[in-house]
C-alpha positions as CSV (number, residue, x, y, z in Angstrom):
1,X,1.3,-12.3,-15.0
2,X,-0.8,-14.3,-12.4
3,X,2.0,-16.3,-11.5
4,X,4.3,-13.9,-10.8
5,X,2.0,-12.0,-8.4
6,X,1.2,-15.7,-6.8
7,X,5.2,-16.2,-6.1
8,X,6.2,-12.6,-5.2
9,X,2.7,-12.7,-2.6
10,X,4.3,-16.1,-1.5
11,X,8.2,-14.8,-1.5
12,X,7.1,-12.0,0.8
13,X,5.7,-14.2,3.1
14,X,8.4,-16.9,3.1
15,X,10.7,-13.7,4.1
16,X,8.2,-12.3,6.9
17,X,7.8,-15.9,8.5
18,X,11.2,-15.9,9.5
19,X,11.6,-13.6,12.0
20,X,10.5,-12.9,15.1
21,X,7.5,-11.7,16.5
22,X,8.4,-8.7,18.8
23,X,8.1,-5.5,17.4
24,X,10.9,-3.0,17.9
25,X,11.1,0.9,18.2
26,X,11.5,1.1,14.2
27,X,10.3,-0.9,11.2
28,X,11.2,-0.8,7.6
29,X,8.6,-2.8,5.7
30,X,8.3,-3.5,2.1
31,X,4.8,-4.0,0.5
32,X,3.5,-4.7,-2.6
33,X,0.1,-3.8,-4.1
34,X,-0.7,-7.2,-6.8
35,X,-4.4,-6.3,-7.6
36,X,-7.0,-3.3,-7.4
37,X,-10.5,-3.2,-8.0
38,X,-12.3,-0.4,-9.7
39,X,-15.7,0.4,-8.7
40,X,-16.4,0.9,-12.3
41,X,-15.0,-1.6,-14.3
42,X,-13.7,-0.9,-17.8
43,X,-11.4,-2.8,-20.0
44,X,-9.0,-0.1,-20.1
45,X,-8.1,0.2,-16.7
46,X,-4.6,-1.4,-15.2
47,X,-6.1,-4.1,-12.3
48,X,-2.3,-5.3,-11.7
49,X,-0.4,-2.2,-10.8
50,X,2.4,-4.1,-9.7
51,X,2.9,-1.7,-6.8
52,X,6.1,-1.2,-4.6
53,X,7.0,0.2,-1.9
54,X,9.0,1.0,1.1
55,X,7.7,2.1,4.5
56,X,8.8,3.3,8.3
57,X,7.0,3.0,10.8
58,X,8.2,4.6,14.4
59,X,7.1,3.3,18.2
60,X,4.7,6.1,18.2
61,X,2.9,4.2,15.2
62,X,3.6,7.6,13.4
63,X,4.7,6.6,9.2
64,X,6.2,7.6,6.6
65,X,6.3,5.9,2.5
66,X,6.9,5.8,-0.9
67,X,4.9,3.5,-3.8
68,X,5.8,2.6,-7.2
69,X,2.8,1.8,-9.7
70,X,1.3,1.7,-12.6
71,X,-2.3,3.8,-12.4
72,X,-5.9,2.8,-13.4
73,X,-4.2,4.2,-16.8
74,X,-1.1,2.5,-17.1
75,X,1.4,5.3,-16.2
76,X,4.1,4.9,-13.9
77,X,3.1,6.8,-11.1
78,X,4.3,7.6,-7.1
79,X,2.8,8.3,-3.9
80,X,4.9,9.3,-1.4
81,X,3.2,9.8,2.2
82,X,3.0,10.5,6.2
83,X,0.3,8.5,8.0
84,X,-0.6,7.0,11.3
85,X,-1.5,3.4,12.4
86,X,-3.9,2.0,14.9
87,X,-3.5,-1.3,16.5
88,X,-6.5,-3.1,17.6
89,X,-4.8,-6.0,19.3
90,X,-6.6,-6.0,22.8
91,X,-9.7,-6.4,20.2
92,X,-8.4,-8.8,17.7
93,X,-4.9,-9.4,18.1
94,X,-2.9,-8.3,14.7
95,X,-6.0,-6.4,13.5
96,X,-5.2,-2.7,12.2
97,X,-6.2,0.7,10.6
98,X,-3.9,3.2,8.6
99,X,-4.5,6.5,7.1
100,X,-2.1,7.8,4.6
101,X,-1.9,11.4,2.8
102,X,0.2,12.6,0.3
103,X,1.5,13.8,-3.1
104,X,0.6,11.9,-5.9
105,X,2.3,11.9,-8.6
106,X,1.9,10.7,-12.6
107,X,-1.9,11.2,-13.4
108,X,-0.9,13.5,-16.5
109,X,-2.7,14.5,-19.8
110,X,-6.2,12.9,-20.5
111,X,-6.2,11.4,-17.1
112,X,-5.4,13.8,-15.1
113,X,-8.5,15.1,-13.3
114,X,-9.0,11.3,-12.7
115,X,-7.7,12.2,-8.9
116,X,-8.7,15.0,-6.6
117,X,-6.3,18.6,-6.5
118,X,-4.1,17.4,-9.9
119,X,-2.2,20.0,-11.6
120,X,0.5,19.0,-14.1
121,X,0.6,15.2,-13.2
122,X,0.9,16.1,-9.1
123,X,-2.5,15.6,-6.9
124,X,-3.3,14.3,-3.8
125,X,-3.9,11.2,-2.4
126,X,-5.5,10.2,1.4
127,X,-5.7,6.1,1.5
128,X,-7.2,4.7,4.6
129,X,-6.8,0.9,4.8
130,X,-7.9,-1.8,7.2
131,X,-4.9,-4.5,7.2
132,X,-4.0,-7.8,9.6
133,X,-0.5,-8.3,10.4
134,X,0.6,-11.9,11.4
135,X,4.9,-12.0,12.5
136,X,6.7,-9.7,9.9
137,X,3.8,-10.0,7.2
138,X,0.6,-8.2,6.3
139,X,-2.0,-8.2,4.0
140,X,-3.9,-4.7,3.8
141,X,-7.4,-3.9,2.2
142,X,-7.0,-0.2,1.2
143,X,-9.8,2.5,0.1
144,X,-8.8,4.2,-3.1
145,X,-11.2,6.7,-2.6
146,X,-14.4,6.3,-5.5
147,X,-11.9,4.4,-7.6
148,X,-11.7,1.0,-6.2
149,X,-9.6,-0.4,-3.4
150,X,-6.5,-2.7,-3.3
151,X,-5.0,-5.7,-1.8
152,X,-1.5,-5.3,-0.6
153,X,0.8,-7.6,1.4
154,X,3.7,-6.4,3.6
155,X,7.4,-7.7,5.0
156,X,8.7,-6.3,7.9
157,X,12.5,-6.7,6.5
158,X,14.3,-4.6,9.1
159,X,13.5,-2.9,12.6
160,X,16.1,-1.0,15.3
């Protein structure tokens, strides 16, 4: 399992590398999620959610996104969102922060009042993360509220 999430970290890079570094009035980006952390380990929780998922981002830095994961509990799960992004580049060139809300979906039966506002498997989720973006890659560090948080890396694959 470790080696796959080494070669799809390093595939997504390899594919963000190539491009060039201008960024146009619309992004597409693919991401994916390889590890999270829980606050409070236990040896039944999912640390490789092999998360992925596709986002848009517009000029105005406004976003929009869907996820597909496997939860803290292993159930496949979604999370599709609207957020913003805030560049800090006159600070630290390729430095940002993104806020996220949305429904989340999949956190049913036993585990369901595992996340805030969940009825019948649909909650809500708000994800602030602090990534750095380097060409057409990232790599994110993302709050999961008083869960955890998780590493994600990103590929710009297609902007207009």
């Amino acid at each position: 399992m470790q080696h796959s999430v080494i070669r799809a970290a390093c595939a997504l890079i390899a594919l963000g590398a190539l491009g060039a570094e201008a960024q146009a009035s619309h992004v597409l980006s693919l991401h994916y999620g390889p590890y999270v952390h829980h606050w409070k380990p236990d040896p039944l929780h999912n640390d490789t959610p092999d998360l992925f998922g596709l986002e848009v981002e517009n000029p105005d830095r406004w976003l929009a996104g869907a996820m597909w994961f496997h939860n803290s509990y292993h159930q496949p799960s979604q999370y599709f969102y609207v957020g913003r992004r805030w560049s800090f580049d006159e600070q630290v060139p390729g430095l940002y922060a993104k806020l996220t809300a949305g429904p989340l979906l999949g956190y049913k039966g036993e585990y369901e009042d595992k996340i805030p506002v969940n009825r019948d498997g649909v909650g809500v989720g708000v994800i602030p993360a602090l990534g750095y973006q380097y060409r057409r890659v990232s790599a994110q560090f993302a709050i999961l509220g008083t869960a955890g948080y998780m590493i994600t890396f990103g590929s710009d694959l297609l902007s207009w």
